[in-house]
PQR file with spaces between the fields and no chain letter, atoms N, CA, C, O and H, PARSE charges and radii, in Angstrom:
ATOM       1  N    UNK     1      30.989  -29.975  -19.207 -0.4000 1.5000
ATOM       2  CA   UNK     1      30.033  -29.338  -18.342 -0.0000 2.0000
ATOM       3  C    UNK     1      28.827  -30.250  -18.182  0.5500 1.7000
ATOM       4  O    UNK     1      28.209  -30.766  -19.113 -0.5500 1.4000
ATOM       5  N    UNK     2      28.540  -30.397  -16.743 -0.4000 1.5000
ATOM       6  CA   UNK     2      27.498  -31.668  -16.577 -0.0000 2.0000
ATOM       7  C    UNK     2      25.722  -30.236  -16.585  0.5500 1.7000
ATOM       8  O    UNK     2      25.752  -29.045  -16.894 -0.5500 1.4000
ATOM       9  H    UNK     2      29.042  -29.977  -15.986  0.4000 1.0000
ATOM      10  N    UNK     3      24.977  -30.746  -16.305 -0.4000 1.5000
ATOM      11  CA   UNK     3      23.780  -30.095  -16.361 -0.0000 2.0000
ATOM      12  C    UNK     3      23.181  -30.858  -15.944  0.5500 1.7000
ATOM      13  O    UNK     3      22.852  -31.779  -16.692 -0.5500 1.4000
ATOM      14  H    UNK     3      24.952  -31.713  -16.053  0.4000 1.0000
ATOM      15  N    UNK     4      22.801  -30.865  -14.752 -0.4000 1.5000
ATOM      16  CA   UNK     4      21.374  -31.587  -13.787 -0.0000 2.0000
ATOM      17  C    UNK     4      20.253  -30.673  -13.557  0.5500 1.7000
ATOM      18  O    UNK     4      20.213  -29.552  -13.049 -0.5500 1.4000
ATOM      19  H    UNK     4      23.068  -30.117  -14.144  0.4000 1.0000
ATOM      20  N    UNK     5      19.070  -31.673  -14.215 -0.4000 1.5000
ATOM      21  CA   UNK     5      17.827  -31.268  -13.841 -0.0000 2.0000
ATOM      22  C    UNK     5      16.965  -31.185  -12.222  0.5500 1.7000
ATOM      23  O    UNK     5      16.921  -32.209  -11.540 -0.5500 1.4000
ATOM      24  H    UNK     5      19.103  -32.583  -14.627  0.4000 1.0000
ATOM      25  N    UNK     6      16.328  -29.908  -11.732 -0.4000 1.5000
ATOM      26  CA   UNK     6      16.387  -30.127  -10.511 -0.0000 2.0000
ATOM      27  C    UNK     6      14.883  -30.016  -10.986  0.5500 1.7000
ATOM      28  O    UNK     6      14.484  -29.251  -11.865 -0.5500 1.4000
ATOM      29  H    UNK     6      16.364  -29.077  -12.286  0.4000 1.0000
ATOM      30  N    UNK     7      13.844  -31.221  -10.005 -0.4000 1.5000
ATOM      31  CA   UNK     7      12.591  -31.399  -10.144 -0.0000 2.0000
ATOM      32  C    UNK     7      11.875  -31.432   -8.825  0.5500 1.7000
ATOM      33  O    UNK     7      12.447  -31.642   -7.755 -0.5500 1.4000
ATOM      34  H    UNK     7      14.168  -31.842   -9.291  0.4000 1.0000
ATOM      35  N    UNK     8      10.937  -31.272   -8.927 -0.4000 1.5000
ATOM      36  CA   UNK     8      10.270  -30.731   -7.591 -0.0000 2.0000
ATOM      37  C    UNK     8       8.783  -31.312   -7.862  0.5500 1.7000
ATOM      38  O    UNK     8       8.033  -30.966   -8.774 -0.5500 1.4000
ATOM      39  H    UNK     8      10.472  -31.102   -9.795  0.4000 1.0000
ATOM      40  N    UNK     9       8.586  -32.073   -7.069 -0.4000 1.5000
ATOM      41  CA   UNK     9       6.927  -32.772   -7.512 -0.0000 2.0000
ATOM      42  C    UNK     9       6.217  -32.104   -6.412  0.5500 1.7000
ATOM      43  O    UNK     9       5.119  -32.660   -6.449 -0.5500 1.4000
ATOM      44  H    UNK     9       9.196  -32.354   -6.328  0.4000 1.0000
ATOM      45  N    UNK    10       6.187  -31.423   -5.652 -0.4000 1.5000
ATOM      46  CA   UNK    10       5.573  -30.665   -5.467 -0.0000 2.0000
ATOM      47  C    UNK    10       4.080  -29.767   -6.127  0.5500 1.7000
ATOM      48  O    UNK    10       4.479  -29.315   -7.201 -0.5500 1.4000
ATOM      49  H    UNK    10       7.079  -30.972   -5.622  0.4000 1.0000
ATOM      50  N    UNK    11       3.138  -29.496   -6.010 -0.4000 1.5000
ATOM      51  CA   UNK    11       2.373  -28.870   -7.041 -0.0000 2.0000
ATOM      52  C    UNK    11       2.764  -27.318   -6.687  0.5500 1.7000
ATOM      53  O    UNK    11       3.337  -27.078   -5.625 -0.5500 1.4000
ATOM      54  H    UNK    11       2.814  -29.863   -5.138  0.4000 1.0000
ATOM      55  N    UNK    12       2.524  -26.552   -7.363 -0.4000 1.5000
ATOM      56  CA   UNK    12       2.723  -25.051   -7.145 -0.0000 2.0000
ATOM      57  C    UNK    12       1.779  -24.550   -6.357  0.5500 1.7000
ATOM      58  O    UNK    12       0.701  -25.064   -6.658 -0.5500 1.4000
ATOM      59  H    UNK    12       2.058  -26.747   -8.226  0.4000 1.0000
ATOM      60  N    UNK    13       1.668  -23.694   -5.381 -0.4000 1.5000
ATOM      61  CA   UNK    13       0.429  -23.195   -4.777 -0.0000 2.0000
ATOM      62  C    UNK    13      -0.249  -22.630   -5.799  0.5500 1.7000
ATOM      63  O    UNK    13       0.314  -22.578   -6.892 -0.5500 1.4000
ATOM      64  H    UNK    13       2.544  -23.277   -5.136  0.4000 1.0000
ATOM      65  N    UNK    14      -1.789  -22.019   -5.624 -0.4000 1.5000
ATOM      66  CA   UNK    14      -2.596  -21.119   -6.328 -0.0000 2.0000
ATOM      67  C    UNK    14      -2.600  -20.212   -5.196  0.5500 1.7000
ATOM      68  O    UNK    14      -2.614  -20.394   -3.978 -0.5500 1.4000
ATOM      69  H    UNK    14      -2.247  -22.062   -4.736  0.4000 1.0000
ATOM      70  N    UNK    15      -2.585  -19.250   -5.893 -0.4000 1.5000
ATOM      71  CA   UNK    15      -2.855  -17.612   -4.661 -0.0000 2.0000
ATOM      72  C    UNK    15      -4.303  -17.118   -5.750  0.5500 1.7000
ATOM      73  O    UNK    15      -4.406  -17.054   -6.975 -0.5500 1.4000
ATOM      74  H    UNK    15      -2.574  -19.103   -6.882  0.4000 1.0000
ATOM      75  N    UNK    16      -5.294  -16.825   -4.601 -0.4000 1.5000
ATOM      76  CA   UNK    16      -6.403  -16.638   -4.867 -0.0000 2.0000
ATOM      77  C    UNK    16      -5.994  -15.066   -5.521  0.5500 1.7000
ATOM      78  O    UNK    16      -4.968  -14.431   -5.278 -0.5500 1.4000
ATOM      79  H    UNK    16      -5.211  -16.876   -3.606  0.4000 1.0000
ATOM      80  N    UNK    17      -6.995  -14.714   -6.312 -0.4000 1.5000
ATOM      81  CA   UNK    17      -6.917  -12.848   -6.924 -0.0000 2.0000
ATOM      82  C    UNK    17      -7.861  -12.235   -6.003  0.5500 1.7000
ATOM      83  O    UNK    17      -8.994  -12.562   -5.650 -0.5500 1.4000
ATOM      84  H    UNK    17      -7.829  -15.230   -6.509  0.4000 1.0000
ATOM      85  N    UNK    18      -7.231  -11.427   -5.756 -0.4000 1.5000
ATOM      86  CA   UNK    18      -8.257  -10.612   -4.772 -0.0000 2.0000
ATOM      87  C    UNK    18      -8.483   -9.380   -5.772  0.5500 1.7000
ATOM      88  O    UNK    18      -7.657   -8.610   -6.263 -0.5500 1.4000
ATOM      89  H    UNK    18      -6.311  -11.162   -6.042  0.4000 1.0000
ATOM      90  N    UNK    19     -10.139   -9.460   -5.940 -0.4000 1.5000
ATOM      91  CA   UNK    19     -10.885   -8.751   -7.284 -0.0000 2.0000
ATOM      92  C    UNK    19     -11.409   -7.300   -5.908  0.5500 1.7000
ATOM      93  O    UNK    19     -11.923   -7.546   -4.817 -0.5500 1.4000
ATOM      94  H    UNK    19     -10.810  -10.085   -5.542  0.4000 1.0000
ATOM      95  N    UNK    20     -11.109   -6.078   -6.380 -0.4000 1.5000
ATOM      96  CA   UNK    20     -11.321   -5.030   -5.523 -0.0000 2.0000
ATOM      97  C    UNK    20     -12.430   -4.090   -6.177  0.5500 1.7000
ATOM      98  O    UNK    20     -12.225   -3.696   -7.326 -0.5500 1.4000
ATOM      99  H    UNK    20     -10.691   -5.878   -7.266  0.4000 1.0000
ATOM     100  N    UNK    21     -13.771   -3.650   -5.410 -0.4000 1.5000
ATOM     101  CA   UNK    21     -14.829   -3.453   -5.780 -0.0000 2.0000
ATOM     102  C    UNK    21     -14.443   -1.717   -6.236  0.5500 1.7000
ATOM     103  O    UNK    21     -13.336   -1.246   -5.972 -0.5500 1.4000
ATOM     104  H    UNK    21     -13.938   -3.969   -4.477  0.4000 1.0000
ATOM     105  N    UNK    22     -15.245   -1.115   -6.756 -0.4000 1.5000
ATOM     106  CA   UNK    22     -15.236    0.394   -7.240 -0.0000 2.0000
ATOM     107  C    UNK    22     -14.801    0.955   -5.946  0.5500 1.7000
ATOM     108  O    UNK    22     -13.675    1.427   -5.785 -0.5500 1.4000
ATOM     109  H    UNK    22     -16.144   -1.497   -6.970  0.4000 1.0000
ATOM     110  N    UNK    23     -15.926    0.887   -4.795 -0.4000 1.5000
ATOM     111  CA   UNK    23     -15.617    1.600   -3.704 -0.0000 2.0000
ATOM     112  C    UNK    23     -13.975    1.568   -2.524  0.5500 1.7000
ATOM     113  O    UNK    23     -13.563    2.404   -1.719 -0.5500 1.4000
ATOM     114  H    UNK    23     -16.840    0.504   -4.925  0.4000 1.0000
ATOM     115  N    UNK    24     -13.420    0.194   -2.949 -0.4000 1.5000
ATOM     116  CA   UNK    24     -12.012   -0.249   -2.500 -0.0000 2.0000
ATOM     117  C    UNK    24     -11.544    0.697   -2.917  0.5500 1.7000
ATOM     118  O    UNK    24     -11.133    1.642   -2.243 -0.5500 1.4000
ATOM     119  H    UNK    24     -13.755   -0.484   -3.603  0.4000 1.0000
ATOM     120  N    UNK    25     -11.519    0.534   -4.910 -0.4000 1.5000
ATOM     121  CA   UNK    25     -10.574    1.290   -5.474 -0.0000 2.0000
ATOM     122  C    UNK    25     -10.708    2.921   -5.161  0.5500 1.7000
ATOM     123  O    UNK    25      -9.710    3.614   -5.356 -0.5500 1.4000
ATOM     124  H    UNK    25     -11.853   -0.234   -5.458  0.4000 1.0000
ATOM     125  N    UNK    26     -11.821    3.480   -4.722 -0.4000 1.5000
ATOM     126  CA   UNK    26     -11.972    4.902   -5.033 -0.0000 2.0000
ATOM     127  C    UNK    26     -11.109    4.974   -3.435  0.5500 1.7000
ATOM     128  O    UNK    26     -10.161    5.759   -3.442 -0.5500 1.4000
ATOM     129  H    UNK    26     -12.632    2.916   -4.564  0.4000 1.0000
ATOM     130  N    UNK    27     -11.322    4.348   -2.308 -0.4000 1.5000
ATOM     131  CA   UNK    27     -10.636    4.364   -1.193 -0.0000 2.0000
ATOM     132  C    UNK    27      -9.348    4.591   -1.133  0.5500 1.7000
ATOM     133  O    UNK    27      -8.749    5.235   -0.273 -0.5500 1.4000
ATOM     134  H    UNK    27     -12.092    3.710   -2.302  0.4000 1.0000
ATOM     135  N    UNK    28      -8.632    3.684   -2.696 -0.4000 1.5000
ATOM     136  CA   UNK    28      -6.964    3.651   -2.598 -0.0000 2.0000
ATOM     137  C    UNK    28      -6.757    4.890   -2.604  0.5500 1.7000
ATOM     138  O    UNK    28      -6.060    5.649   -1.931 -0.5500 1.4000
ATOM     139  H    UNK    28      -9.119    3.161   -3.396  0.4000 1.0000
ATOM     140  N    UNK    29      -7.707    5.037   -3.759 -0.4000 1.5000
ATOM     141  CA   UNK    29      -7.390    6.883   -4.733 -0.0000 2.0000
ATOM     142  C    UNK    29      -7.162    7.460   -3.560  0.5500 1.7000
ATOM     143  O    UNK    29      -6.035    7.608   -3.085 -0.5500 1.4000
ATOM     144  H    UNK    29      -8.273    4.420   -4.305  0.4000 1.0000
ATOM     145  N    UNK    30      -8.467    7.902   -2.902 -0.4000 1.5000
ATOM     146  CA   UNK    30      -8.811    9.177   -1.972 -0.0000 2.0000
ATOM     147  C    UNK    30      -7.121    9.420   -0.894  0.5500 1.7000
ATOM     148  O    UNK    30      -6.554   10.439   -0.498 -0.5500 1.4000
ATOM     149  H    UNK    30      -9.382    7.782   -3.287  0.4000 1.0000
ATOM     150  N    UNK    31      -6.843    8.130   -0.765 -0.4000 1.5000
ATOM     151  CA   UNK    31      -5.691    7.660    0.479 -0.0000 2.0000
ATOM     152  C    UNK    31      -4.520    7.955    0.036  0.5500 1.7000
ATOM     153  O    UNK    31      -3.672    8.428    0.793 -0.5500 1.4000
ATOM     154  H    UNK    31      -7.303    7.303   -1.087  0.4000 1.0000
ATOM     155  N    UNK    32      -4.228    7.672   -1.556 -0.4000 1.5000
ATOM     156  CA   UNK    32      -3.413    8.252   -2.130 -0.0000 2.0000
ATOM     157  C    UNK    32      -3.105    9.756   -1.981  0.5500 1.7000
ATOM     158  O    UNK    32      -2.032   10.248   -1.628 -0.5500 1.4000
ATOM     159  H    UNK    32      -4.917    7.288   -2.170  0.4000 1.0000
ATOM     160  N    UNK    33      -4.531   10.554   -2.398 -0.4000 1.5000
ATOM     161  CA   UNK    33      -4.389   11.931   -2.812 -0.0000 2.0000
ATOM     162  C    UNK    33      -4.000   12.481   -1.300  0.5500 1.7000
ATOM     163  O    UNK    33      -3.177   13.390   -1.202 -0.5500 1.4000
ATOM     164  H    UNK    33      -5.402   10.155   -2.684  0.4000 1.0000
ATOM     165  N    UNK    34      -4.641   11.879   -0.073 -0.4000 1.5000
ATOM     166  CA   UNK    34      -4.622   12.430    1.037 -0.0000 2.0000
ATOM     167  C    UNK    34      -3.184   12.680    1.399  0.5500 1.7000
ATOM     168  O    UNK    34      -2.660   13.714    1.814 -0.5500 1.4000
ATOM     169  H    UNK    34      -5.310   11.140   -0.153  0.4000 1.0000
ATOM     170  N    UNK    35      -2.647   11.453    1.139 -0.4000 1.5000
ATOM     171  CA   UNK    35      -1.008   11.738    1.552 -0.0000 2.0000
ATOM     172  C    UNK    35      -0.114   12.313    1.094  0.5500 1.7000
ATOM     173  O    UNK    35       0.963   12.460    1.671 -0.5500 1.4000
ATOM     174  H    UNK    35      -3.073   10.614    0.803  0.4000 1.0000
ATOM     175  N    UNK    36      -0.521   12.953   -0.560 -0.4000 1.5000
ATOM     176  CA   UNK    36       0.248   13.580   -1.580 -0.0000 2.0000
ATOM     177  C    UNK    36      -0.015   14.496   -0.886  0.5500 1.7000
ATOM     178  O    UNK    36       0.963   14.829   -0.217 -0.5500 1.4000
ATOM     179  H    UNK    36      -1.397   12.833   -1.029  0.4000 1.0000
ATOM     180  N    UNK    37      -1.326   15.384   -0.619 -0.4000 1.5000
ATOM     181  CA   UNK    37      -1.329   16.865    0.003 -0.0000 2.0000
ATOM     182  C    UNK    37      -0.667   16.603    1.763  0.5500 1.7000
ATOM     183  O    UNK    37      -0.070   17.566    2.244 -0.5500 1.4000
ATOM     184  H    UNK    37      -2.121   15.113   -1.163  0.4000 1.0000
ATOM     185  N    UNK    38      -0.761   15.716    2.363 -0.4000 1.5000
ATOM     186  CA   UNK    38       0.100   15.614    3.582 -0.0000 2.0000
ATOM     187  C    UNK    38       1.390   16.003    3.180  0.5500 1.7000
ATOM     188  O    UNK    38       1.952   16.855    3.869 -0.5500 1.4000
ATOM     189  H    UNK    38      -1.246   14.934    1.972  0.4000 1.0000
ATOM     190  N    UNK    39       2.052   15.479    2.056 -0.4000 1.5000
ATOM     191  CA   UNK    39       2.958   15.086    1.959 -0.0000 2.0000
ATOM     192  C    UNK    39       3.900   16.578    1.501  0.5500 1.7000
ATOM     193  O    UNK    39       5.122   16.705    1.580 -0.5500 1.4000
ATOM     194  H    UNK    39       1.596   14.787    1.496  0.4000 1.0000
ATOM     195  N    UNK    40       3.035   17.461    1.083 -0.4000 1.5000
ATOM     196  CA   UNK    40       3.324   18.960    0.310 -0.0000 2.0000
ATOM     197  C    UNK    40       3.434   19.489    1.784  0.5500 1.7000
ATOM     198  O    UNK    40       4.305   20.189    2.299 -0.5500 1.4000
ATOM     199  H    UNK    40       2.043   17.358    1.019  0.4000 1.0000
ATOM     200  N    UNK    41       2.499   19.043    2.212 -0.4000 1.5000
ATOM     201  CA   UNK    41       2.478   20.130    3.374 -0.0000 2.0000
ATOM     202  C    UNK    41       3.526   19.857    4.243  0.5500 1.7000
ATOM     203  O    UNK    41       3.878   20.822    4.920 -0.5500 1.4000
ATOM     204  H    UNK    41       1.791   18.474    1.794  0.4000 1.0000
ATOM     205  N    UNK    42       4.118   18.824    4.413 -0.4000 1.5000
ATOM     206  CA   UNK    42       5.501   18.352    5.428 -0.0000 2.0000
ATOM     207  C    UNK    42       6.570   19.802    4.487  0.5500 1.7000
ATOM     208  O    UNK    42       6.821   20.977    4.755 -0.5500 1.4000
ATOM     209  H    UNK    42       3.831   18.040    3.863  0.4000 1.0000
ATOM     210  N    UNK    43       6.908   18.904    3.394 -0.4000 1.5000
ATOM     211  CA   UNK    43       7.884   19.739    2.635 -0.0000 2.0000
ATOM     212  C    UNK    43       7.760   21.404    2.628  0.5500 1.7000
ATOM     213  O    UNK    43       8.815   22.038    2.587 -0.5500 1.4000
ATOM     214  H    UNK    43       6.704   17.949    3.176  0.4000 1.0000
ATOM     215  N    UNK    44       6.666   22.025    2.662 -0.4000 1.5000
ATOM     216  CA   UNK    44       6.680   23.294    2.575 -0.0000 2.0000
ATOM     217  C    UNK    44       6.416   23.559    4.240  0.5500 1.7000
ATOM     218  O    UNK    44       5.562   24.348    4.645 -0.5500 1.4000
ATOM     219  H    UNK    44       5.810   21.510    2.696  0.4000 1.0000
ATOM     220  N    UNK    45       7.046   22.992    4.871 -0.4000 1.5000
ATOM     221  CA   UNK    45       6.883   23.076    6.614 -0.0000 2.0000
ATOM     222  C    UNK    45       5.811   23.501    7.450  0.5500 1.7000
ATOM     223  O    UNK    45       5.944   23.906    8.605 -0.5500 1.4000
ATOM     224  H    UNK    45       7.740   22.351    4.542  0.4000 1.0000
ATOM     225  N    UNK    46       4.823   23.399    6.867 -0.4000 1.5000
ATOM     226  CA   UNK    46       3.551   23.539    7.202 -0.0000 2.0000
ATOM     227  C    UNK    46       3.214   22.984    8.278  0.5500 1.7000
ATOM     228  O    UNK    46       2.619   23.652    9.123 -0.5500 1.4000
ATOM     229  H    UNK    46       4.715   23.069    5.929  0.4000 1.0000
ATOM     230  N    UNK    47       3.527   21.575    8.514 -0.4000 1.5000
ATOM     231  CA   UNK    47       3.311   20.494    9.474 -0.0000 2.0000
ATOM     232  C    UNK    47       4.359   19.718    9.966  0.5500 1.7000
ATOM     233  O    UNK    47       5.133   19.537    9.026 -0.5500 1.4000
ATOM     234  H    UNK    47       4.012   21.032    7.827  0.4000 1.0000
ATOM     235  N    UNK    48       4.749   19.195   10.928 -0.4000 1.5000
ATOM     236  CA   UNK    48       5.773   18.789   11.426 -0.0000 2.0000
ATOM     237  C    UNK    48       5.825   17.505   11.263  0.5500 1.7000
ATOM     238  O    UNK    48       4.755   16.936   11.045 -0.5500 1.4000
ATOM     239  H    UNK    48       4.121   19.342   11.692  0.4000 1.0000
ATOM     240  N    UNK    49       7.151   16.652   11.327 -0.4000 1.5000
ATOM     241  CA   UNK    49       7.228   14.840   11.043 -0.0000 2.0000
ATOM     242  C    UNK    49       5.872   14.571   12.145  0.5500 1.7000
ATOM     243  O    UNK    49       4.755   14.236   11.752 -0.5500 1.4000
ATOM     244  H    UNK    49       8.020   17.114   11.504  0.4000 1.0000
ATOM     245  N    UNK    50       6.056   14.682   12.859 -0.4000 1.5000
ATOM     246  CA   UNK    50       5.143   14.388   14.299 -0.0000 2.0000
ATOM     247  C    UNK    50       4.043   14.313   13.992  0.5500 1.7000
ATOM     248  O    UNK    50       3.391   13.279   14.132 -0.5500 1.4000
ATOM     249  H    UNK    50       6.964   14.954   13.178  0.4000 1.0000
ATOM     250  N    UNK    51       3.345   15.954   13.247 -0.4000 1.5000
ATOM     251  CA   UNK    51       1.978   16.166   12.760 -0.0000 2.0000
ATOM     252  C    UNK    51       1.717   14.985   11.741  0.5500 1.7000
ATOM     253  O    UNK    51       0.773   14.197   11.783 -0.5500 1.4000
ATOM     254  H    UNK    51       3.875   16.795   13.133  0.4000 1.0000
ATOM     255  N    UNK    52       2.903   15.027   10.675 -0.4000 1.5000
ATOM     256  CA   UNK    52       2.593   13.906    9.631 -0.0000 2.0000
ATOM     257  C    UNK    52       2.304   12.489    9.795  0.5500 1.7000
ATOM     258  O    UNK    52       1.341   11.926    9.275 -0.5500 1.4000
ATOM     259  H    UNK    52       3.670   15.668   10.641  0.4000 1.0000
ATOM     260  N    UNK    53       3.300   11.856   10.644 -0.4000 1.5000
ATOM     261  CA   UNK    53       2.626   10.630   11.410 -0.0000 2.0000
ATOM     262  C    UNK    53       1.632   10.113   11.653  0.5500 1.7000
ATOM     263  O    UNK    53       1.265    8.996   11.289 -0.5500 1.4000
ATOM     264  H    UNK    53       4.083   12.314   11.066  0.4000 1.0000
ATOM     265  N    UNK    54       0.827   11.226   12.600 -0.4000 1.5000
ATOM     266  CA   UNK    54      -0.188   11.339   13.352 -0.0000 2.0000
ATOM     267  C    UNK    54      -1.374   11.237   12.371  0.5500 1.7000
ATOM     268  O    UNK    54      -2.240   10.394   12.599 -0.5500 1.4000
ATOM     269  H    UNK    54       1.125   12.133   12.896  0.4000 1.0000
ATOM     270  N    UNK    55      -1.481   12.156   11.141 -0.4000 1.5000
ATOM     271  CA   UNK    55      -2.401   12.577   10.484 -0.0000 2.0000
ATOM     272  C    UNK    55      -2.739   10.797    9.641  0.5500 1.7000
ATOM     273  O    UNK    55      -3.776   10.153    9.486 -0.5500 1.4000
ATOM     274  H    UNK    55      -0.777   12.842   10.956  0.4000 1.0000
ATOM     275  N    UNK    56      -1.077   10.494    9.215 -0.4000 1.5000
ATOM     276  CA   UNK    56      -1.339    9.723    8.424 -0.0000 2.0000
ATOM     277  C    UNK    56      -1.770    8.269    9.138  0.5500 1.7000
ATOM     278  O    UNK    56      -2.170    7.468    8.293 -0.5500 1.4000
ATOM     279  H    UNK    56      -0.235   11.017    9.341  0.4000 1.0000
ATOM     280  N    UNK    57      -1.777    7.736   10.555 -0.4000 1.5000
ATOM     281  CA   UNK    57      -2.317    6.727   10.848 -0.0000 2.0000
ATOM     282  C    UNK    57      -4.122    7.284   11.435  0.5500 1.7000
ATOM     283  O    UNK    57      -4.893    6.521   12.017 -0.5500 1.4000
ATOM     284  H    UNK    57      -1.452    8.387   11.241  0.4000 1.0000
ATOM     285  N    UNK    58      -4.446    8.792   11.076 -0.4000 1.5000
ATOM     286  CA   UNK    58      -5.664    8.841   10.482 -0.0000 2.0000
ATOM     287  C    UNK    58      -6.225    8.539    9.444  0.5500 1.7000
ATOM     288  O    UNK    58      -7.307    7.951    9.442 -0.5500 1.4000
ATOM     289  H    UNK    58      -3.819    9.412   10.603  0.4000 1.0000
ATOM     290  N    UNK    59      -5.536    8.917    8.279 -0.4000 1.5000
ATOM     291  CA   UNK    59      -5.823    8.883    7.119 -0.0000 2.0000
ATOM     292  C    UNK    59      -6.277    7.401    6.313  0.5500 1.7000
ATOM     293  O    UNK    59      -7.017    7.169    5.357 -0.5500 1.4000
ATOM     294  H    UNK    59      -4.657    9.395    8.281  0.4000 1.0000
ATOM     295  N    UNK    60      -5.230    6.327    7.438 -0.4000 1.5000
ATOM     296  CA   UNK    60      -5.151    5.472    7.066 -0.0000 2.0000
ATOM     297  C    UNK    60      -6.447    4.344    7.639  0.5500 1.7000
ATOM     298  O    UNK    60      -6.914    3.372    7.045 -0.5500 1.4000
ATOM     299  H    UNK    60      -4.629    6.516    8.215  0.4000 1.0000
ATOM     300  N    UNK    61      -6.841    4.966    9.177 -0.4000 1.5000
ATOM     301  CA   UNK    61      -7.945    4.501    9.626 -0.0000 2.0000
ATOM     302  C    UNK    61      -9.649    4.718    9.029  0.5500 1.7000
ATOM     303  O    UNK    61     -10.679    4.043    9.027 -0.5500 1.4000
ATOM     304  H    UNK    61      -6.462    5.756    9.660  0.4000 1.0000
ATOM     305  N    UNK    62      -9.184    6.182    8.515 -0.4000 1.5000
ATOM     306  CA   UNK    62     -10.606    6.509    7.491 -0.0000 2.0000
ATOM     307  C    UNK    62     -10.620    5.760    6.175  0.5500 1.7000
ATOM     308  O    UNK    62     -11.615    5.318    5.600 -0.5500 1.4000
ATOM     309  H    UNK    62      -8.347    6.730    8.517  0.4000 1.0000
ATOM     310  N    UNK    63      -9.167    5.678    5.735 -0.4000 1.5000
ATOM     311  CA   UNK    63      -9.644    4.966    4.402 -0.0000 2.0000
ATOM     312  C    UNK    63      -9.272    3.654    3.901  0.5500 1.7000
ATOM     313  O    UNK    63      -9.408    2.911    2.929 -0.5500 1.4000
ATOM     314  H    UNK    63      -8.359    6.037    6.202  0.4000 1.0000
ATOM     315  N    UNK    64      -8.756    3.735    5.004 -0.4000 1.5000
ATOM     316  CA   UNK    64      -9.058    1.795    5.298 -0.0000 2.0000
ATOM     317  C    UNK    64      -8.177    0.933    4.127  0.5500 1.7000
ATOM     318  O    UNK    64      -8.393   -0.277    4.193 -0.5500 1.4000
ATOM     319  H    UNK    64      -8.646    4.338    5.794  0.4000 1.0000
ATOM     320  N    UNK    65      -7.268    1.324    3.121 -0.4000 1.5000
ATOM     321  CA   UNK    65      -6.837    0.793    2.227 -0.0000 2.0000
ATOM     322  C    UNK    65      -5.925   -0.281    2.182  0.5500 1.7000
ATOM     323  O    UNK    65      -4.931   -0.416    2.896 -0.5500 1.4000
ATOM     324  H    UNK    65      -7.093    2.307    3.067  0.4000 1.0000
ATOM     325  N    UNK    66      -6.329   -1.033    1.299 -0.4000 1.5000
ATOM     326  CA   UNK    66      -5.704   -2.414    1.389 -0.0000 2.0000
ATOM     327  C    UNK    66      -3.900   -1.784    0.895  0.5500 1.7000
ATOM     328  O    UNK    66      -2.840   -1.585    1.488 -0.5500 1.4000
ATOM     329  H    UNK    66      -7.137   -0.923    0.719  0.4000 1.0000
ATOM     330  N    UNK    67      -4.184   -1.718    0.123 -0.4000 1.5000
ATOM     331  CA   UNK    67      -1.912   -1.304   -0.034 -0.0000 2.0000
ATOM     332  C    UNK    67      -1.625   -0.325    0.789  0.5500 1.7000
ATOM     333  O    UNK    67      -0.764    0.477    0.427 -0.5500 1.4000
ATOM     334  H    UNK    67      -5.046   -1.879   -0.358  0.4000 1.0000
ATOM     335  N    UNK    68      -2.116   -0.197    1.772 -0.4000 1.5000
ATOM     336  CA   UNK    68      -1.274    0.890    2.869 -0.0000 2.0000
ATOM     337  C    UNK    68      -0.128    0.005    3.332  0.5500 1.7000
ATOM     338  O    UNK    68       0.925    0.623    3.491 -0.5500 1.4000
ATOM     339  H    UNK    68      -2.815   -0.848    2.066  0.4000 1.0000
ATOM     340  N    UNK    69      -0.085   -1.359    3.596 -0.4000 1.5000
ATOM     341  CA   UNK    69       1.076   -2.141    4.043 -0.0000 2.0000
ATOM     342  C    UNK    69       2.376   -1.830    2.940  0.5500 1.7000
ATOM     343  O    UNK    69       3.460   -1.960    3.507 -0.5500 1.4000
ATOM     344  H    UNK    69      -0.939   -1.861    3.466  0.4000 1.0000
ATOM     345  N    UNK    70       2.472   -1.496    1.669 -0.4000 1.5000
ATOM     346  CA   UNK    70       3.660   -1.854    1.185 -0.0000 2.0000
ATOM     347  C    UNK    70       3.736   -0.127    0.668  0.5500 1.7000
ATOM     348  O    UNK    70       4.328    0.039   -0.398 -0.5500 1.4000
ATOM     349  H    UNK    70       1.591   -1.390    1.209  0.4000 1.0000
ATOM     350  N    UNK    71       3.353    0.747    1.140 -0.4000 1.5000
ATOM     351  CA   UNK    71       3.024    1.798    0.635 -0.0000 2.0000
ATOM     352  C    UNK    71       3.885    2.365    1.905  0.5500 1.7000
ATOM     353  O    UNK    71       3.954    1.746    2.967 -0.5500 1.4000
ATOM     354  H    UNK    71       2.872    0.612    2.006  0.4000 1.0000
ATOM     355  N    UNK    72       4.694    3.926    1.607 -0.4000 1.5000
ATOM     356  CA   UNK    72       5.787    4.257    2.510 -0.0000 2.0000
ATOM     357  C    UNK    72       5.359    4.929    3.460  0.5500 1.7000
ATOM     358  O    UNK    72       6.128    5.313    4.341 -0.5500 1.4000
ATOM     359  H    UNK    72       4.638    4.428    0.744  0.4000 1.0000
């Protein structure tokens, strides 16, 4: 069994940390909680897919949160 080393001189990128202030974080929260009670209210048919949509590209404009992209 042969074993070749694969090398790459390349340097590695650095990805900057993105440090998020109190008020970011309380934003995630609030955006969070907003969609958990959206989210009751779909299930107990309160509100329709349509309504939910709607509400939530509000929700998302008031609270402005940075992980809304990878968030469902």
């Amino acid at each position: 069994m042969q074993v070749t080393k694969i090398t790459d001189d390349q340097p590695i990128p650095v990805v900057a940390i993105k440090r998020f202030t109190k008020e970011e974080i309380q934003r995630e929260y609030d955006y969070f909680l907003a969609q958990k009670i959206l989210e009751s209210l779909l299930e107990e048919g309160l509100i329709t897919r349509g309504e939910f949509d709607q509400i939530t590209v509000l929700n998302r404009r008031t609270f402005s949160p940075h992980l809304a992209e990878i968030m469902p």
